[in-house]
N, C-alpha and C positions, 0 to 999 in steps of 0.2 A: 185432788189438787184443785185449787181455786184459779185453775187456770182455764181459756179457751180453745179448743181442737185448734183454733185457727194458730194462735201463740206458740204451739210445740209442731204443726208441720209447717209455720214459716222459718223453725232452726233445723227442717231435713228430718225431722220424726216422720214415719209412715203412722197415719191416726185413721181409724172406722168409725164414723162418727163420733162418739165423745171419748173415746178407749183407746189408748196407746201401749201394745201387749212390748214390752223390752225384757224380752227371755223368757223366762216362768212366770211374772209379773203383768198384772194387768192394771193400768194405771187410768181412774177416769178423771175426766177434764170437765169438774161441772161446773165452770167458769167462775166470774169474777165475786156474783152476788154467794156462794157457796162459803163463804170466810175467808181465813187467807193462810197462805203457804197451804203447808200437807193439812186436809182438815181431818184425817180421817183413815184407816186402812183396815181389810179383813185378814184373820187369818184360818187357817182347817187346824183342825184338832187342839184348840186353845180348851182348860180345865175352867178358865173364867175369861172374862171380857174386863175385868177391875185390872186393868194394868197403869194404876198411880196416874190417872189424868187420860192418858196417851188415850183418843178415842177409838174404841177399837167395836167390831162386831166377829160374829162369826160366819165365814166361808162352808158352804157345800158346794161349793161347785168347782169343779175338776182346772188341775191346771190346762194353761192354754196348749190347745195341739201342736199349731204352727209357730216359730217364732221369727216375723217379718222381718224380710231385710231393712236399715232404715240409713236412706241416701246418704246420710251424715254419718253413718259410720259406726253410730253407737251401737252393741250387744247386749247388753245385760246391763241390770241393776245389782251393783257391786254391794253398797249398803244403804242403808238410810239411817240419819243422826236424830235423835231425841236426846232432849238437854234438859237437869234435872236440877234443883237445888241441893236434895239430899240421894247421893248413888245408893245408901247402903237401906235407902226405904224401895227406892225403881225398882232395885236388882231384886230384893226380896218377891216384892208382885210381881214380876215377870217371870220368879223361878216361882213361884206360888200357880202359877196359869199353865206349869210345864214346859216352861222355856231354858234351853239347857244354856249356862253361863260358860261360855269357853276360858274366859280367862280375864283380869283387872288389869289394866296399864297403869302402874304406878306412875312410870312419866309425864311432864305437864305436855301440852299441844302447844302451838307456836302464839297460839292464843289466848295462854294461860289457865286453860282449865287444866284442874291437877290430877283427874283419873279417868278415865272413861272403861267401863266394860264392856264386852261382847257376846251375841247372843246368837249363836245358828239358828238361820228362818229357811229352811233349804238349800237353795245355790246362795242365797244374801244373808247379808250381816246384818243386826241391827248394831247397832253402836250405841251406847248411852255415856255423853259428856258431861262431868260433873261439873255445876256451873262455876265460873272463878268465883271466886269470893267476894270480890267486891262489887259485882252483880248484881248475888245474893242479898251482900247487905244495902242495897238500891231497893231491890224489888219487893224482898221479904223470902223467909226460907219453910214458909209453910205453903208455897204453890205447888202446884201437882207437876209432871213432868208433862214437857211437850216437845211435837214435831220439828222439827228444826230445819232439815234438808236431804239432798240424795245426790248420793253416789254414783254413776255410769260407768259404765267400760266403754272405750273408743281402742280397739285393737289398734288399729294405726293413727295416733292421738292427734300426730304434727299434723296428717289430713285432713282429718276433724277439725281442727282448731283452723288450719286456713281456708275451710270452707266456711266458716264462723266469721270470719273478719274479726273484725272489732268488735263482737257482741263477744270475745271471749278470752279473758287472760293470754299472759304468755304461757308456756309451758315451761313446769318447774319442776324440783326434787318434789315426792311427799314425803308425809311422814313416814308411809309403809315404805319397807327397804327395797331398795331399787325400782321402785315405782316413780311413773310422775305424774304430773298433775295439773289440771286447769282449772276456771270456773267460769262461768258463766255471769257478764256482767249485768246491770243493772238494764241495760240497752239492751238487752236481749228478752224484756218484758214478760219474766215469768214469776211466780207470786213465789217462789221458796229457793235458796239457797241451791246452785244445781252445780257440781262437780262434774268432770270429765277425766277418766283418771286410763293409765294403761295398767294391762292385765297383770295379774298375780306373776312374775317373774320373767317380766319384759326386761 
């Protein structure tokens, strides 16, 4: 993340110098000059690192032992969003690398993109949103896929959220059923899209 230690334990993250472990996930913070939003992630046991853009390396090294408490509340990393122009090229490379595809949402998002599929990363989802179309035709439809943002679990979200003040939405429906959901605004100074969401069958 192009963010700084300092930027994620001023919002109640517990951070080790540039590392912020949330559940199995080990998140580094090599601050601002590093690009921006997510620049980057590893994974274990990938068949290739060619995942259609997405900058990816390979992992040897063991998940984290401990998983810190963190004062704000948050637990785990629910999923993280990469946004594609073309899904039926991402989905390919990422099932080409040994990534198993759960399933396509034919459904649009509240934000018009018209599919997005899913990928088991362990306990996290990757998520890939197809991008709306008229994005697309903004940007162009031969760009590779990229990082977009991430997912949280706050088991007690209303807590979370009013420990947040004002750096953080209201609490709302999500999309996932009977879930809800926050985000993280603008004022809360972190380089990528950050959701706060309540667990799988809250």
């Amino acid at each position: 993340m192009a963010d700084t230690p300092e930027a994620w334990s001023g919002l109640g993250f517990a951070v080790d110098g540039d590392t912020c472990v949330i559940g199995d996930v080990r998140i580094r913070l090599a601050g601002s000059d590093a690009g921006k939003g997510v620049t980057g992630w590893s994974l274990r046991e990938i068949d290739t690192a060619d995942l259609d853009g997405l900058a990816t390396t390979r992992s040897e090294r063991q998940a984290p032992g401990e998983e810190p408490m963190h004062p704000n509340g948050v637990t785990t990393l629910d999923h993280v969003v990469a946004i594609t122009p073309r899904l039926e090229r991402t989905v390919a490379a990422l099932q080409g690398a040994g990534l198993h595809l759960r399933r396509i949402r034919e459904e649009p998002t509240p934000a018009g993109a018209p599919q997005q599929a899913f990928f088991r990363l362990g306990a996290t989802i990757l998520e890939v949103v197809q991008e709306p179309p008229e994005a697309t035709a903004r940007a162009g439809g031969d760009r590779p896929a990229f990082f977009w943002g991430l997912a949280l679990v706050a088991p007690d979200l209303e807590a979370t959220v009013a420990r947040l003040g004002d750096r953080v939405s209201e609490v709302r429906p999500a999309v996932q059923h009977g879930r809800r959901i926050a985000t993280l605004r603008r004022s809360a100074g972190l380089a990528a899209p950050i959701a706060l969401m309540s667990p799988p069958g809250s």
